[in-house]
N, C-alpha and C positions, 0 to 999 in steps of 0.2 A: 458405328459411330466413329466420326475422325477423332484423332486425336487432340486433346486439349491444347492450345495454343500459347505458346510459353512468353511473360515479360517477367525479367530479372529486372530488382529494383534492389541497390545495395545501399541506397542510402538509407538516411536516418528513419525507424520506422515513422510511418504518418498512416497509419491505417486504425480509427480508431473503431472502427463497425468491427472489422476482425479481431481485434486485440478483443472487446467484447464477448464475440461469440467462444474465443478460444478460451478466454479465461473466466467463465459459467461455471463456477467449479465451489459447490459447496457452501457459497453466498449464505444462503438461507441458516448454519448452522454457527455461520460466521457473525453472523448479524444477531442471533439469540444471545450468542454469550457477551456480545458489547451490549445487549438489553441487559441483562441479567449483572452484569457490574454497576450500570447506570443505577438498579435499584439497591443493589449490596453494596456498594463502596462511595455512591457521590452523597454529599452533604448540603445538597441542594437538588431540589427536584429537575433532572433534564428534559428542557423543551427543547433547547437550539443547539444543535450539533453540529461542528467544521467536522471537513472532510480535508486534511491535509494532503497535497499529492494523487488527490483523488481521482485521474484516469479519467476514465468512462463514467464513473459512476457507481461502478455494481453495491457496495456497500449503503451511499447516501441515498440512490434508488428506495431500496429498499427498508430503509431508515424513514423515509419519506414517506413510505408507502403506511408505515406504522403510524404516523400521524406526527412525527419529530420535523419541525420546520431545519430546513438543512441548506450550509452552506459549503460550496465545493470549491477548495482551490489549488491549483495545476498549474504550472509554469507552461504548459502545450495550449497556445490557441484554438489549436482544433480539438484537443479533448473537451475544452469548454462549449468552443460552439455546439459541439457534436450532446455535451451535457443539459446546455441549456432547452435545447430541440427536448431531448428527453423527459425534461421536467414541464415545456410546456404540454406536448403530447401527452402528458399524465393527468394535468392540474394542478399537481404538488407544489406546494409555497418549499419556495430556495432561491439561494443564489449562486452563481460560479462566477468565479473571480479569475482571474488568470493574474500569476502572482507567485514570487519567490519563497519557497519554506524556512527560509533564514532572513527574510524582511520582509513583513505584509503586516498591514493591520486592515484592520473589519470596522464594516460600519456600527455596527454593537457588537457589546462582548456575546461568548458561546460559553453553553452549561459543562459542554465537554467536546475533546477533540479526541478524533482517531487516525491514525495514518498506517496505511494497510500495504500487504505485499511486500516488507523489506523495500521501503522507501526509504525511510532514514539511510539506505548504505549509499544513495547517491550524495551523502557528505561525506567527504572523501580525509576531513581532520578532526580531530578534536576542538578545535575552535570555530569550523561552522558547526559541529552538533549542538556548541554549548549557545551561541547565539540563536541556534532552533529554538532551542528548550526555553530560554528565554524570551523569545517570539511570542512562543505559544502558550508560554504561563501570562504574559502580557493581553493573551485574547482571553483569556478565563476568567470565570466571575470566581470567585474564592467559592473553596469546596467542590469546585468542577473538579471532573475528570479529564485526564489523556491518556488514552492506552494504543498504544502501537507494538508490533509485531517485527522481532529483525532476526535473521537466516543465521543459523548457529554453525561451526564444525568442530569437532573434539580434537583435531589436531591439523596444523596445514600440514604434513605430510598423506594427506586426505589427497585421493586423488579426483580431475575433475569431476565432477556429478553433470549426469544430465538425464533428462526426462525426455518422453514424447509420446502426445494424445492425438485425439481427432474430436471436434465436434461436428456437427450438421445443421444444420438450420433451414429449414426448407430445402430447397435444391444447391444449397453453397453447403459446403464441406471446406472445412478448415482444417489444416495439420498444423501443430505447433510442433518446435520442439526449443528446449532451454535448458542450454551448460552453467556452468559456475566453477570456481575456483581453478579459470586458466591466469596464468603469468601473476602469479603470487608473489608479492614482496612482504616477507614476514617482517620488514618495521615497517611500514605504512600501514601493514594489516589490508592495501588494497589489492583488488585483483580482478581479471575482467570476465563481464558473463556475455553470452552468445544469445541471442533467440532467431530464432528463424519462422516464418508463417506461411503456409502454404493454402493459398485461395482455388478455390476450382469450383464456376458457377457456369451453366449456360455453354460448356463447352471452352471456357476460358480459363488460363493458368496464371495463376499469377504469386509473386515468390515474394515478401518483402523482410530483408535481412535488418537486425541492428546487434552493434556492442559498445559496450557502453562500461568502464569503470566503478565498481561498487568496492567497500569498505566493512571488513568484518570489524564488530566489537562484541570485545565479551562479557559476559556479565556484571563479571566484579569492576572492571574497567568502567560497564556503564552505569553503575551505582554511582559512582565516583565524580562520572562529568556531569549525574544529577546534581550530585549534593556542590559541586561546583557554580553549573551553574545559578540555584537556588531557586525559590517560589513554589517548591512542590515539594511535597510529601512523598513515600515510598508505600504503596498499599499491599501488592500484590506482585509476582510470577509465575506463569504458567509455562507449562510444555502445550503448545497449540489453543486451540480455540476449545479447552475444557476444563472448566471451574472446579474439576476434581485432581487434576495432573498440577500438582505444583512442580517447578523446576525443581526443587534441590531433589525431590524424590523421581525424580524423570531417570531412566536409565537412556543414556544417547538422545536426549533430543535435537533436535535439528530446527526447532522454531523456538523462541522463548515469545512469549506476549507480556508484557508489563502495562501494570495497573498504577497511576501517579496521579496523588490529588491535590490542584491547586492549593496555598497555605495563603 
C-alpha cells in the first residue's frame, strides 16, 4: 500500500464530520446526567432544550433522540448546516440557529439550556460572561434550568496538559490531539489551547490545525458573576458528569458542572 497522501491545513478548523467522529466520547453518560437534573432540580417540566454553542451536535442529538424538542445554536455556519442534515436525516423536531452566545434570542422561550465542552472559556472577560448569563436567563421560562460544564486547574503554575486519542469510523481513522494552558496570563485568567486532527481515509491524509484563546474561571469567581449578573438561582456543583461527586468534596477536579435555575 503507498503511502497516504499528505494536505496540511493551518487554518481555522472547519471540519465538522471530524470534530464529530473524534469527539464520540461518552455522550451517552453525559446526556443521562442532564436527564437526571432536568427531573431533580427544574420546577417546570422540560420539553424544549437550547443547545448553546452546540458544535455538531453530539449532546442535542441525543436529547432529541429522547423525545426533547431541541434547539441548536453555534456561531459556525457549518456546524449548523452540518446539524441541521442531521436532524433531518433523523426526523427529530429542532432547530439550529447560527448565533452569538452573548446576543441571540429564540423564537420561543426553552425549559432549559446546556452548554457543553468548556464553551463558556471562549468569553475571554467578565463582562461577556455576564451578558451570556443574562442572554440565557432572557431565553428561560422561570424555573428552567442551565447547566454548563467549564475546565478547572488548581494552580496556573500547572503545566500545559494535553491529551491524544484515535477513533475509526468505518475505513476513516481520526487522531485527535489537545493542549491547554500555553501562554498563560494569570490576570486575564486567559490562555491559549492547541487541537490538532488527523484524517486518513481511502489512502488520503489530511492534517487540520486550530488555536484559539480560552479563559479560566474559578469557582467562587463564578458564583459571583452569577449573582451579578442575576435571574438565576444557584442549585448545584459537580465534579464531572456525576450526581454523586459534588465539588467541594472532589479532591483535584479538573471539570466542575453547574446546575442554575431560572428565578
Amino acid at each position: 500500500m503507498s503511502a497516504p497522501r499528505g494536505r496540511d491545513r493551518t487554518r481555522e478548523y472547519s471540519a465538522p464530520r471530524l470534530y464529530e467522529i473524534a469527539f464520540d466520547m461518552n455522550r451517552k453518560g453525559e446526556v443521562d446526567f442532564l436527564v437526571h437534573c432536568f427531573k431533580r432540580y427544574a420546577r417546570r417540566p422540560v420539553r424544549r432544550v437550547l443547545d448553546i454553542a452546540c458544535g455538531t451536535g453530539p449532546h442535542l442529538m441525543r436529547l432529541a433522540g429522547r423525545g426533547y424538542e431541541t434547539v441548536g445554536l453555534d456561531l459556525s455556519p457549518k456546524n449548523i448546516d452540518f446539524l441541521r442534515r442531521r436532524l433531518a436525516e433523523k426526523g427529530y423536531r429542532g432547530e439550529a440557529v447560527v448565533g452569538d452566545m452573548t446576543d441571540f434570542r429564540l423564537t420561543r422561550p426553552v425549559d432549559a439550556a446546556i452548554c457543553m465542552q468548556d464553551s463558556q472559556g471562549h468569553l475571554l472577560t467578565n463582562e461577556a460572561l455576564v451578558a451570556h448569563l443574562r442572554c440565557v436567563a432572557r431565553a428561560l421560562r422561570r424555573g428552567g434550568l442551565y447547566i454548563f460544564d467549564r475546565y478547572m486547574t488548581s494552580s496556573w503554575t500547572d503545566p500545559a496538559r494535553a491529551w491524544s486519542w484515535s477513533r475509526r469510523r468505518g475505513r476513516l481513522i481520526v487522531r485527535a490531539s489537545f493542549s491547554a494552558l500555553h501562554d498563560v496570563d494569570p490576570v486575564s485568567q486567559v490562555f491559549r489551547e492547541r487541537m490538532t486532527l488527523e484524517a486518513v481515509e481511502n489512502g488520503t491524509r489530511r492534517i487540520y490545525r486550530q488555536t484559539h484563546l480560552s479563559r479560566m474561571v474559578f469557582p467562587q469567581e463564578l458564583r459571583a458573576l452569577v449573582a451579578l449578573a442575576g435571574g438565576f438561582a444557584f442549585e448545584q456543583w459537580f465534579f464531572g458528569f456525576k450526581p454523586h461527586q459534588i465539588l467541594e468534596k472532589s479532591r483535584h477536579p479538573l471539570l466542575m458542572v453547574v446546575v442554575l435555575r431560572r428565578i
